[in-house]
C-alpha atoms as one frame of an Amber mdcrd trajectory, in Angstrom:
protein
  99.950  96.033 113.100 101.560  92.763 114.244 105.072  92.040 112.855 104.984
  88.513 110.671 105.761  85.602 113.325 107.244  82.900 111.177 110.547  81.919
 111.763 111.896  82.352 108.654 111.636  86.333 108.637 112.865  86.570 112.079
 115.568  84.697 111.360 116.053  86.813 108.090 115.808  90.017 109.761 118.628
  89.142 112.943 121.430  87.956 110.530 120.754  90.985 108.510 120.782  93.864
 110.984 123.744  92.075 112.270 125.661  92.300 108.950 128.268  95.664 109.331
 128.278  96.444 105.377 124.891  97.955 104.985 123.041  97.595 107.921 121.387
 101.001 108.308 120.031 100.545 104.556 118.514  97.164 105.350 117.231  98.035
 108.937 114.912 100.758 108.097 113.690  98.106 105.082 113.603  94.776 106.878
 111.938  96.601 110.224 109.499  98.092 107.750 109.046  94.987 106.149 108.384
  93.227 109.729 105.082  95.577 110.487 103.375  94.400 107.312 101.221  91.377
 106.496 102.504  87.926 105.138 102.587  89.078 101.105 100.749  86.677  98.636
 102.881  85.420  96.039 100.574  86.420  92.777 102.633  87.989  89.506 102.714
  91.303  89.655 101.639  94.041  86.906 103.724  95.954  84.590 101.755  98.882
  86.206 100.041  98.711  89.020  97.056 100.545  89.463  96.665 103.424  92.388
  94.262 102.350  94.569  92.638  99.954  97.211  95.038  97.107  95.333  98.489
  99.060  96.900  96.551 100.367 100.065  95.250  96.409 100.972  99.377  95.545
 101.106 100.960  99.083 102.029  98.696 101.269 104.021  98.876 105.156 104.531
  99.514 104.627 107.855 101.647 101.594 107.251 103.750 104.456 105.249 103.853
 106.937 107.972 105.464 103.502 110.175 107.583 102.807 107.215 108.784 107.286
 107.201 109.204 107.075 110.857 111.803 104.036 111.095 113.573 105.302 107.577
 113.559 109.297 109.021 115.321 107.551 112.361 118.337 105.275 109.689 118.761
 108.961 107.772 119.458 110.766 110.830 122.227 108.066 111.883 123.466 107.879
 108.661 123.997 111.243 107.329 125.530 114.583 108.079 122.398 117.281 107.718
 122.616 120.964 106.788 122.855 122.848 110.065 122.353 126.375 107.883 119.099
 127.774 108.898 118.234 129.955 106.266 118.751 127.357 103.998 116.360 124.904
 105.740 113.958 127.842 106.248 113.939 128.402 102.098 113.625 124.660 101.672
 110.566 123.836 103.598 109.135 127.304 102.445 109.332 127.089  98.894 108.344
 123.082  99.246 104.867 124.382 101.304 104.020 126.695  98.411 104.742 124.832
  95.597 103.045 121.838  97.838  99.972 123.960  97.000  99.620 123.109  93.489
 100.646 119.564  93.618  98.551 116.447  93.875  99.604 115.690  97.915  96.616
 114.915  99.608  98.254 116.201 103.263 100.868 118.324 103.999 104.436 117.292
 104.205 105.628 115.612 106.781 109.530 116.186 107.291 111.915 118.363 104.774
 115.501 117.025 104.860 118.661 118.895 103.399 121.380 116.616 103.531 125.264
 118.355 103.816 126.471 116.785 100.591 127.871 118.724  97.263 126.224 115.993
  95.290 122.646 116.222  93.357 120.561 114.250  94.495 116.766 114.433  95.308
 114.850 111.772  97.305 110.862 111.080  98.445 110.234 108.236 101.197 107.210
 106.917 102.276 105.469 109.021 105.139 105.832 112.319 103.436 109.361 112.763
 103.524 111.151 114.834 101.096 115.311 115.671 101.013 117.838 117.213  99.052
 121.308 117.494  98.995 123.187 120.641  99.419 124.587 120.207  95.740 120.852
 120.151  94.368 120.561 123.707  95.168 124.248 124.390  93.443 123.582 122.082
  90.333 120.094 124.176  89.273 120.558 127.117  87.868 117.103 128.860  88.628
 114.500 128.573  90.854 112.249 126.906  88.053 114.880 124.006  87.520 114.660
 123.547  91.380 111.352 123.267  90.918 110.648 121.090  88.462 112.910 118.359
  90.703 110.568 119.437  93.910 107.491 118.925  91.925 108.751 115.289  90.445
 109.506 114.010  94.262 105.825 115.224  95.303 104.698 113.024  92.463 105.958
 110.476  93.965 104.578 110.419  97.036 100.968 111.853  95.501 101.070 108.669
  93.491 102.139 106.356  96.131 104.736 104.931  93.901 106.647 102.619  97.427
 103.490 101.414  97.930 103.045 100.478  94.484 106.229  99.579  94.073 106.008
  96.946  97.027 102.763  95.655  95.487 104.621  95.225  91.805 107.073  92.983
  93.684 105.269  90.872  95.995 106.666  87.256  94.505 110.237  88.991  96.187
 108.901  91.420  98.809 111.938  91.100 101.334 114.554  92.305  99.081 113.131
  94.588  96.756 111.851  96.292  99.904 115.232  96.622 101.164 115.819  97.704
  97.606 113.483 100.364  97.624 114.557 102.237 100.596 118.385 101.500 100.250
 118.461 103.285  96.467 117.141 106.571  98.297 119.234 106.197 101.226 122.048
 104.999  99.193 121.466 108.264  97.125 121.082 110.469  99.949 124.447 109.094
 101.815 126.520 110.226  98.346 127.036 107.088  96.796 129.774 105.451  99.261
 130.989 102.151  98.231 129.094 100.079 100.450 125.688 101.766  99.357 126.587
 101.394  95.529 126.870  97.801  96.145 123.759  97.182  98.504 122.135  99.414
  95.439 123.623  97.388  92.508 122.689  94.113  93.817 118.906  95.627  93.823
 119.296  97.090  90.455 120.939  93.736  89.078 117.660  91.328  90.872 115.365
  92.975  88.835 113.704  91.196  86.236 112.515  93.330  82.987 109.395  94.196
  84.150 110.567  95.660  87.611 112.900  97.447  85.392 109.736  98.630  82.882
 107.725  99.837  85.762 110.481 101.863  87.847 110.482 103.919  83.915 107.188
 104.146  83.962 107.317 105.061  87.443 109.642 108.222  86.504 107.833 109.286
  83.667 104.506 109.503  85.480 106.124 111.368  88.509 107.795 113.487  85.410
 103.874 114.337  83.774 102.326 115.117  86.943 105.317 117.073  88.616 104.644
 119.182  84.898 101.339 119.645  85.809 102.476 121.672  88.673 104.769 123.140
  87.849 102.029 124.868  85.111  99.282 125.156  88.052 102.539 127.178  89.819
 102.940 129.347  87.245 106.390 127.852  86.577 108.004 127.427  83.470 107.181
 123.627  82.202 110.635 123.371  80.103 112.753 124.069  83.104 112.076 120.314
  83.991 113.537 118.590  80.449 116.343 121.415  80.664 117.828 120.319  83.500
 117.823 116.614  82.370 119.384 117.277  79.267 122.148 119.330  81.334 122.622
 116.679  83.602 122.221 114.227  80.623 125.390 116.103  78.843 127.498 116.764
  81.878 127.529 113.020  83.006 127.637 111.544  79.451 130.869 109.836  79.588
 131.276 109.605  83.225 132.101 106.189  84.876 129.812 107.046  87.805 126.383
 108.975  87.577 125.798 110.974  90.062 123.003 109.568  92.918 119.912 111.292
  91.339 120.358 109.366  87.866 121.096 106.430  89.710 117.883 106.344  91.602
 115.930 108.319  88.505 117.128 106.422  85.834 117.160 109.303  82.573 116.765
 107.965  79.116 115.840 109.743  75.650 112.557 108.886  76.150 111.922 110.552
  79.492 113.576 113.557  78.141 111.661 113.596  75.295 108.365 113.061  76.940
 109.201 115.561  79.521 109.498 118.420  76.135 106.710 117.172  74.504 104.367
 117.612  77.677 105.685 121.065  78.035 105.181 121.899  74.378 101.525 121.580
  75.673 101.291 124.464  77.408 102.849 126.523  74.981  99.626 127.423  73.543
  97.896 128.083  77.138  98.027 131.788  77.873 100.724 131.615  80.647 100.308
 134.765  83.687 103.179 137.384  83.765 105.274 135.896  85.969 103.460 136.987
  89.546 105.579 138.846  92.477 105.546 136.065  94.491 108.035 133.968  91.964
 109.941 136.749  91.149 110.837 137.213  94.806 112.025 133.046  95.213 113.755
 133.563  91.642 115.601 136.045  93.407 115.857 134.044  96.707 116.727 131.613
  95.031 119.838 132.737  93.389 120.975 134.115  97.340 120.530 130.714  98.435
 122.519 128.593  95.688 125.195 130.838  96.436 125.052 130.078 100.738 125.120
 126.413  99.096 128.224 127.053  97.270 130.102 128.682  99.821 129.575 126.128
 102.252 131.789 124.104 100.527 134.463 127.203  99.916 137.905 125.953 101.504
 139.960 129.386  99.704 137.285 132.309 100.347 140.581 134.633  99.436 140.217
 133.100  95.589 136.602 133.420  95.519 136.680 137.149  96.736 138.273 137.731
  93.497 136.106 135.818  91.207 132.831 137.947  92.691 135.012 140.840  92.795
 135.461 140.698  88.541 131.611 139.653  88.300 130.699 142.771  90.030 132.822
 144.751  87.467 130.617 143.640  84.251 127.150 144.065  86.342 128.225 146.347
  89.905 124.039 146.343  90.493 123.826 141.923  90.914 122.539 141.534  94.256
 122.736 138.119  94.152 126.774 138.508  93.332 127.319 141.110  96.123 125.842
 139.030  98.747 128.411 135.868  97.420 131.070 138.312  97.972 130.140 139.044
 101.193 130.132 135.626 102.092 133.017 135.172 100.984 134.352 138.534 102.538
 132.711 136.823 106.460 134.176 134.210 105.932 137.627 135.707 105.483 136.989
 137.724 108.241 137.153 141.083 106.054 133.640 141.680 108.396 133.111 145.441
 107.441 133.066 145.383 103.836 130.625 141.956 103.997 128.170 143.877 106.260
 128.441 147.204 103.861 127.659 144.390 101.175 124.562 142.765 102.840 123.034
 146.068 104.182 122.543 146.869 100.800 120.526 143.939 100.526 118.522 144.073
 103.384 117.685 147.932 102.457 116.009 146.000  99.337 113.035 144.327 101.957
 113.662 144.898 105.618 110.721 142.628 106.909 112.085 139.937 104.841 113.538
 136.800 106.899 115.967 135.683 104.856 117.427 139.277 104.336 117.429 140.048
 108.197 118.892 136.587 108.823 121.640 137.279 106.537 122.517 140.672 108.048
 122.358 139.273 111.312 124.270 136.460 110.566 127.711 138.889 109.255 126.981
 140.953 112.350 127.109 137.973 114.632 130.310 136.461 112.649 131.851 139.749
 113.422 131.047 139.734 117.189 128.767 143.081 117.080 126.092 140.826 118.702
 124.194 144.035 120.060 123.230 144.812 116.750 122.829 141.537 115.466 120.421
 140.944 118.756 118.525 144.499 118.111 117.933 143.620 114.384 116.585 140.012
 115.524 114.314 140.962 117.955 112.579 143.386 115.984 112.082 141.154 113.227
 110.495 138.362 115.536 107.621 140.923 116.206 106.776 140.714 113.306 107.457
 136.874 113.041 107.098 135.053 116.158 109.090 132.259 116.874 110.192 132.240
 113.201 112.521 129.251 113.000 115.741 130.624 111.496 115.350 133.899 113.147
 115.185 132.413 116.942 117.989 130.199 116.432 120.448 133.142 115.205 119.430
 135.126 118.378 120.460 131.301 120.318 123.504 131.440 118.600 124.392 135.136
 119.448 123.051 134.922 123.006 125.661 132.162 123.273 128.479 133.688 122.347
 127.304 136.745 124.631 127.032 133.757 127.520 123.196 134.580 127.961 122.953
 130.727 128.076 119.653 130.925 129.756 118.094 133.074 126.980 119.572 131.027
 124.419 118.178 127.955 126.108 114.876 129.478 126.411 114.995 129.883 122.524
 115.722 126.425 121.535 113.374 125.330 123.778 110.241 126.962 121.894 111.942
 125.427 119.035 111.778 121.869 120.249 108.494 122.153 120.411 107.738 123.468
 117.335 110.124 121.821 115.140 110.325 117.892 117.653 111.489 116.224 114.591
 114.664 118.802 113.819 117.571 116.991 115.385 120.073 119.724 114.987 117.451
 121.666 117.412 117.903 119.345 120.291 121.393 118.852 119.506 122.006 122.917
 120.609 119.400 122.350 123.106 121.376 120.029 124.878 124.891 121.604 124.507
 123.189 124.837 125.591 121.510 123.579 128.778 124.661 122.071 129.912 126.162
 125.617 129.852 122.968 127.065 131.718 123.745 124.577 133.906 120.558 122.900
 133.845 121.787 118.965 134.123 118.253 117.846 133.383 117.425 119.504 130.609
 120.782 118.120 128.821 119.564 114.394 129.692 115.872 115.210 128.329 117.106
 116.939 124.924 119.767 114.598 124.517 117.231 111.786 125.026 115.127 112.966
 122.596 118.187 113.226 120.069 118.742 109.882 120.469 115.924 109.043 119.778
 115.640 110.452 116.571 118.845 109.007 115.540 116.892 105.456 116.639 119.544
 104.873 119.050 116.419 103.569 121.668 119.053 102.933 124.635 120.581 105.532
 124.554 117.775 107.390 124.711 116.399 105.529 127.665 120.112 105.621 129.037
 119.801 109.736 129.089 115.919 109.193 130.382 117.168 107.380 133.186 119.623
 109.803 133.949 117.014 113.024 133.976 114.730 110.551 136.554 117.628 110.123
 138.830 117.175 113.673 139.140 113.895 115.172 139.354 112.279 116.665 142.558
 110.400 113.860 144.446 107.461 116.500 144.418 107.330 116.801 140.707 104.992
 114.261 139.889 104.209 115.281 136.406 107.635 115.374 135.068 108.234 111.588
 136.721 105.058 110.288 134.651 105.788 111.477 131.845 109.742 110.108 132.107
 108.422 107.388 132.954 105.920 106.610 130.208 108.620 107.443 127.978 111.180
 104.824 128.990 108.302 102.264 128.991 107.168 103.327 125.455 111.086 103.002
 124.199 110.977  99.537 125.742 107.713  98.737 124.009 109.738  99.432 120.584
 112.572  97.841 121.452 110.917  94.391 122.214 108.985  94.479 118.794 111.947
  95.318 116.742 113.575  92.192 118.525 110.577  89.939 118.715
């Protein structure tokens, strides 16, 4: 769709893109804001309704636009988990849960943001993220739940479309609004995004205000719903609120999630009183399938915690005492032998997590963790041998592949390794910490090209457009006059960059 051509919100959107303070926030807004239709000035509802009324001013597709330019800001802005298994347990556990929700289409991108702060965020176009300190905060897998199932609400419900249409007498800033209070919550709350973020919060009149509660507490009911259709335990949801409600009580700063989900009695309360509902609905035994990710769960939270470990030597002794009242705790022995890698005591941390693996062998997150002490401990034969046999029985599974990358490396198989990240560019072109090692690891095969192509494409998904076409460039320089296929294609890309570039400056 043609970008608005008045003057006006030209002239709006160069002096803002320009402005250092919060540029990324308002960039992925005001360029959003720039593909849509001239908005009419009618009062909007205290609730809109979903339908054909949001979809005339914010399209599905108009979304997808909106995800594509926000995923592009994110990447720029914000350090990303680069732990595999993590990422692999994310998108996992977001596809099956995804199952009971209301999304009409699958997910689009799954981000996990590095950052010990809770927060949870859903963007237009069928993006979901988390921060790193999500996973620490919850205490189960149901509590971790019950946040996943509120974000798919959200984008089920179309609440940034709706939200746009509620404020169409001030569309330009309450879009910028809209996206900077989840990117401001994603980035960690930094000064400059609080204050892009309170400025929003302060322009809102009382019914803005009314409907982003109303807003919550209808992405609350229906994440509920799911969470019952999952088989998960409906008061995990007001559990955690009331947790987070206590711990942040007479703090002078909320953490990011209750700044963008504003909590209140209320919500709390109609969060228990939904669940009460299903107290007198015969609920299943809890099936295999959650006891597993309860489990998994509890191994993940505690790769999430040790990320952020600076004194592994102090935490070797905290697990240590926990494994004196309950010696059995799985989930304890494998956060000791974390801890134990990461002090480089590697013998007594593979002893630890062999245990564990013993428990499921053809399970990926059990394999990846063996593999992973092996491969800190430089016995990359068996790391490589326990990898490999895995992978036939999942091919081209994401985490798996890129431990065996990250072992060939280190055993200078750089060729192998690029080979590897190469199938998982392809299957995973939106991952930008996959063509990051793509391009570090085809400089060291030696392959010039392929570092100028991945590194393009990294760019790219940072929304750095020149630089991109900058690396492009570069790769056409040189490729073999006789490859004629490879020099379209190049070439197509550079012009489509250029295409971009001209309508986010026209």
């Amino acid at each position: 769709m043609n970008a608005p051509s008045t003057p006006s919100n030209r002239s709006l959107f160069q002096r803002l893109v320009r402005r250092p303070l919060v540029s990324i926030l308002e960039r992925a807004a005001l360029a959003a804001f720039l593909l849509m239709p001239t908005l009419s000035a009618s009062s909007p509802n205290d609730l809109p309704s979903l339908g054909d009324s949001a979809s005339r001013i914010v399209s599905p597709q108009m979304e997808q636009q909106i995800g594509e330019i926000f995923l592009k800001q994110l990447h720029a802005a914000l350090p990303l988990s680069k732990d595999v298994l993590i990422q692999y347990y994310v998108e996992q556990h977001m596809s099956t849960l995804a199952q009971y929700s209301s999304l009409q289409s699958a997910l689009n991108t799954v981000v996990v943001v590095d950052n010990p702060n809770i927060n949870a965020f859903a963007a237009p176009g069928g993006i979901i993220g988390i921060n790193l300190g999500l996973l620490i905060y919850a205490q189960d897998s149901d509590e971790y739940s019950s946040v996943m199932a509120h974000e798919m609400a959200h984008l089920s419900q179309r609440h940034f479309a709706r939200g746009i249409e509620a404020r169409q007498t001030s569309a330009i800033p309450n879009l910028v609004g809209l996206l900077a209070a989840v990117l401001v919550g994603a980035a960690g709350g930094s000064d400059a995004g609080l204050a892009a973020l309170t400025t929003f919060q302060a322009a809102g009149q009382s019914k803005q205000l009314r409907f982003s509660r109303d807003r919550e507490q209808e992405a609350d009911r229906i994440g509920l719903n799911t969470l019952a259709r999952a088989n998960r335990d409906p008061e995990a949801m007001s559990r955690m609120f009331e947790r987070m409600q206590r711990a942040y009580r007479f703090t002078r700063r909320p953490p990011e999630f209750l700044l963008t989900h504003p909590l209140s009695e209320t919500r709390i309360s109609d969060a228990k009183n939904q669940a009460r509902q299903y107290a007198d609905q015969v609920r299943l035994a809890t099936n295999l399938e959650n006891q597993r990710d309860a489990f998994d769960y509890q191994l993940i939270r505690a790769r999430a915690r040790e990320h952020y470990v600076t004194k592994p030597g102090a935490e070797i002794e905290t697990y240590r005492d926990k494994l004196e009242d309950d010696p059995s705790d799985l989930s304890i022995q494998y956060a000791l032998a974390l801890s134990l890698s990461k002090n480089k005591e590697h013998d007594e941390a593979i002893k630890l997590v062999e245990n564990l693996y013993r428990q499921n062998p053809r399970s990926v997150l059990y394999t990846g963790a063996l593999a992973e002490v092996l491969i800190n401990a430089e016995r990359h034969g068996e790391a490589q041998r326990l990898l490999k046999a895995t992978l036939q029985l999942y091919p081209a599974n994401f985490p798996l592949e890129m431990l065996l990358a990250q072992s060939k490396i280190a055993t200078e198989d750089f060729m192998d390794a690029e080979l590897l990240l190469e199938r998982q560019a392809k299957r995973r072109p939106k991952d930008v910490n996959v063509w990051y090692e793509l391009a570090e690891t085809s400089g060291l095969a030696g392959n010039v090209t392929g570092v100028h192509l991945a590194r393009a494409e990294y760019f790219y998904l940072n929304g750095a457009f020149h630089r991109a076409i900058q690396h492009l460039e570069y790769a056409q320089r040189l490729v073999d006059d006789k490859n004629f296929q490879l020099e379209a294609k190049l070439t197509q890309k550079i012009q489509d960059l250029r295409t971009e570039i001209r309508r986010a400056n026209s």
